[in-house]
N, C-alpha and C positions, 0 to 999 in steps of 0.2 A: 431728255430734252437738252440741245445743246441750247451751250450762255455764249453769247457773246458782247464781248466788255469791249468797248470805245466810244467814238463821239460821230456825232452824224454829220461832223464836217469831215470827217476819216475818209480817203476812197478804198482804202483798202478797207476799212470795214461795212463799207458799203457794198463791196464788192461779194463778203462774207454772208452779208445778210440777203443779198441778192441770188448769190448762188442755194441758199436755203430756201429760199421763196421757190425758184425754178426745181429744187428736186424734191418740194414737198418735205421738208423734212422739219420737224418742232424745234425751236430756238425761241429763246429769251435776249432779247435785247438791253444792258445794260449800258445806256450813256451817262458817261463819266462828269458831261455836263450838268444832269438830274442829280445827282448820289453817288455817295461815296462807297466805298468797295467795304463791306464787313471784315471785321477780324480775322474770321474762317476764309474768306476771299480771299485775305492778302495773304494768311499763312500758305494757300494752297499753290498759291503762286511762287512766294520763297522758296518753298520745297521742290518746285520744278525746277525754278531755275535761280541763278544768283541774282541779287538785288541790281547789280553794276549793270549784267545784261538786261534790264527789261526799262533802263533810261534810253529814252531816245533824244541820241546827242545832235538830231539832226533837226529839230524843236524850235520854233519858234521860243518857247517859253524857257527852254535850256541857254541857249542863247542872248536870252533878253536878262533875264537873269544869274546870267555870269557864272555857270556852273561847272563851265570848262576851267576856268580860274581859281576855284576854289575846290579846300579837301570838304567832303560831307558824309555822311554816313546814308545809303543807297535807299537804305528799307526805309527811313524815318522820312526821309524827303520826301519819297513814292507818296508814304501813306499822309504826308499832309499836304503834299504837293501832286494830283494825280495825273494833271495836264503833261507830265513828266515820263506818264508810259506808256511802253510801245504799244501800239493799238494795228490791230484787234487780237484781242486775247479770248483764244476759245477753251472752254471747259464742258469735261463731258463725264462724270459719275470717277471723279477723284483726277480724272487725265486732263494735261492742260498744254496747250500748243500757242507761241507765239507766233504770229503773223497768218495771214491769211494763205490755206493750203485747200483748195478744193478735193484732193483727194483722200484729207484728212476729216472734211466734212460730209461727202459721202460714204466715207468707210463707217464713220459715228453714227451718221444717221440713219445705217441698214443698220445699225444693232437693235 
């Protein structure tokens, strides 16, 4: 089953969960709005990718909060600040892809 992590104001994670509706395919929907990401979540994400990359500087919330202005530490921010990542985050039995890739979510979901 694929996961996918964002917020239902997201289009592109709208877009993700949409394209999984149309190909039939099992996904879990995680909004960031409901709950926050587990420990194992967040590691599994650091491991994919660096913490710097998965802030989205183009954020209302990055922006309002002054982020571009100041030094912080990537992971600690993400994880108490989650409105701060790039969305949608798909995960599939340890693989994790940032942004929405339809031929990422048909390849996963014929396995």
């Amino acid at each position: 089953m694929i996961q996918i992590i964002g917020t239902k104001k997201c289009k592109e994670t709208a877009k993700a969960i949409r394209s999984c509706k149309e190909r039939n395919i099992a996904f879990q929907f995680v909004d960031l709005n409901q709950r926050t990401l587990s420990e194992g979540e967040w590691r599994s994400l650091f491991c994919a990718y660096d913490a710097e990359t998965l802030i989205d500087e183009s954020s209302a919330y990055y922006a309002k909060e002054g982020y571009a202005w100041r030094s912080f530490d990537a992971a600690q921010e993400l994880a108490e600040h989650p409105q701060l990542l790039k969305t949608p985050v798909l995960r599939y039995k340890g693989k994790v892809h940032l942004g929405y890739d339809p031929a990422i979510l048909t390849a996963w979901g014929t396995l």
